[in-house]
C-alpha positions, 0 to 999 in steps of 0.5 A: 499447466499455465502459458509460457509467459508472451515475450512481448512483457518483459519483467514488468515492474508492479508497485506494492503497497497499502492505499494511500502509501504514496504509490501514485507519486511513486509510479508517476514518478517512475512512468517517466522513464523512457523505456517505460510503459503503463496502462495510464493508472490503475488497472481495475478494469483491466482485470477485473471486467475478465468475467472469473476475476470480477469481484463483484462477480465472485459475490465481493468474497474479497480482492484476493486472487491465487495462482489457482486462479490464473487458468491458461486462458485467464493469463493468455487474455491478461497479458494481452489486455496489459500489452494493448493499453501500454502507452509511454509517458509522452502518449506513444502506443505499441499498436500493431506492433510486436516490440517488447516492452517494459510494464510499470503497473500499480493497484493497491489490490495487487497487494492481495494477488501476488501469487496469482500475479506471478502466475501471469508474470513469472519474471516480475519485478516487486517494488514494495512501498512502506510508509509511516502507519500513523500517517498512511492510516490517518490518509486512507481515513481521510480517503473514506471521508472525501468520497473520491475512493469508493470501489464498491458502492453497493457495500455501506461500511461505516456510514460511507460505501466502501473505498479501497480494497477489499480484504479477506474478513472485510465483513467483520468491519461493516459497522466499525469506526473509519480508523479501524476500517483504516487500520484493518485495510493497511494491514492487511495490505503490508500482511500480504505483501510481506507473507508474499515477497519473503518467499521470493529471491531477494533480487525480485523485489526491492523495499523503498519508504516513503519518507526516503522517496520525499526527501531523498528522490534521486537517491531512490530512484537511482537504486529502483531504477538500477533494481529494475535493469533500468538506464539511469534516469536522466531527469532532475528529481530534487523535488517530486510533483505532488500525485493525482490523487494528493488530498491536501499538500504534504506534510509530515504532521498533518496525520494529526488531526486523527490523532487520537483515533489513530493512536488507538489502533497503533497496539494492533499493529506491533507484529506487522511492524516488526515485519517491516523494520526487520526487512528494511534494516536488512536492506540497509534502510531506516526503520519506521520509527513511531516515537514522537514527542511533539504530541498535543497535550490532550494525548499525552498527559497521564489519565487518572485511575476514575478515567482509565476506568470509566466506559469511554477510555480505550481498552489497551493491554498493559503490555501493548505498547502506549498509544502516545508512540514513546516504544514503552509499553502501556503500563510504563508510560502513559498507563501509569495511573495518576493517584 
């Protein structure tokens, strides 16, 4: 039977979400708020250098951890690590001291151990980041080309070492393409995560977009802040700071320019999205809404018959939703073969 829970970590708060989904701007954000505390950014080595949840230790099976997993003393040593790195945003430690505090913590990797999370945190509170697939897509694939990302460089995985999280069936993608390994890592990831936070009472985890959080900021950070038995955050959020970890300035558009390999990976996606649309518009939220007709004309114009059939063309079923984003399915839009 697992340790009753120390009374010095009260309902930490744990951002989920896929890499590159805005969670650093998000937990940056967040960190400010004065009753706060975090390790200072993400938490590998906090639980990763305990020897039975290495990764690397476990012959990089995967990132996954279960409730199986957090034994007494595996939760007794993670709770005291987490409470020894707290610091405030302004630099203030807890040490030597017994006060309870309030964990912000975020690591895209959580996304595969939320059973065992909550083995270790039994009061936890969830924020679940969603973005635009297209766009978190095209930005983790521009994490693989940059080199800035790689968490496990003895794997070699579509010509680079490996960055990012490590799912079940990672092996299956050593020798693909950066949008398919892209693809396979953000769903994986949102898979999880859904799979997980359904089982949990409703008033254990809030969703938020991405795209609410750019263009809405007080108003998500009040609801989140309210979620979270928070004070009312007293700082102005008209306009978020760019992360840490931000490639190039923001922009709605600049997905673009992994269009194509993007585009091909959207059919995969179908029941992942309807996980997620369905959660957000029963919380009242907009729904992620891949249609866009501002696509370059490469994409968009019909192929002929001697193209669709030739080796280089994408294969996509014909009752797979178009690549183009339109919401119709292939063979009603752009697999209308042009004569």
């Amino acid at each position: 039977m697992a340790l009753k829970q120390t009374n010095k970590l009260i309902e930490p708060i744990i951002i989920l979400s896929a890499p590159r989904a805005g969670s650093t701007l998000l937990f940056e954000t967040l960190a400010k708020h004065p009753d706060l505390w975090t390790v200072g950014g993400e938490s590998h080595q906090i639980i990763e250098h305990i020897p039975a949840l290495s990764t690397v230790a476990r012959g990089y099976v995967s990132n996954r951890l279960d409730s199986d997993d957090a034994d007494d003393d595996t939760i007794q040593t993670l709770q005291t690590r987490f409470y020894q790195a707290a610091r405030k945003a302004n630099g203030q430690t807890n040490a030597g001291s017994e006060q309870q505090i309030r964990l912000l913590e975020k690591t895209p990797k959580n996304a595969l151990r939320i059973p065992f999370l909550l083995s270790v945190f039994p009061d936890a509170k969830f924020i679940y980041l969603v973005r635009d697939p297209r766009e978190n897509i095209s930005s983790i694939m521009d994490g693989w080309r940059s080199g800035r990302f790689v968490t496990y460089p003895d794997i070699t995985a579509t010509d680079s070492r490996w960055s990012f999280l490590l799912p079940d069936g990672w092996q299956d993608y050593k020798a693909a393409s950066k949008a398919e390994v892209a693809r396979f890592q953000w769903q994986a990831a949102n898979d999880a995560i859904l799979n997980n936070l359904l089982q949990l009472p409703t008033n254990q985890f809030e969703v938020v977009s991405y795209q609410d959080l750019v263009t809405q900021p007080m108003e998500v950070i009040a609801r989140l802040t309210e979620f979270s038995h928070l004070s009312p955050f007293s700082q102005s959020l008209q306009r978020l700071p760019l992360s840490r970890y931000t490639l190039s300035p923001p922009n709605k558009n600049k997905w673009k320019r992994n269009q194509i390999e993007v585009q091909q990976q959207l059919p995969h996606l179908q029941n992942t999205l309807t996980k997620i649309n369905s959660l957000l518009k029963c919380r009242g939220l907009s729904q992620l809404d891949l249609i866009d007709t501002n696509f370059d004309a490469v994409v968009v114009q019909r192929p002929s018959a001697a193209i669709q059939n030739s080796p280089e063309f994408p294969k996509v079923s014909r009752n797979a939703l178009c690549l183009c984003g339109s919401g119709k399915r292939y063979k009603q839009c752009h697999g209308i073969i042009v004569k």
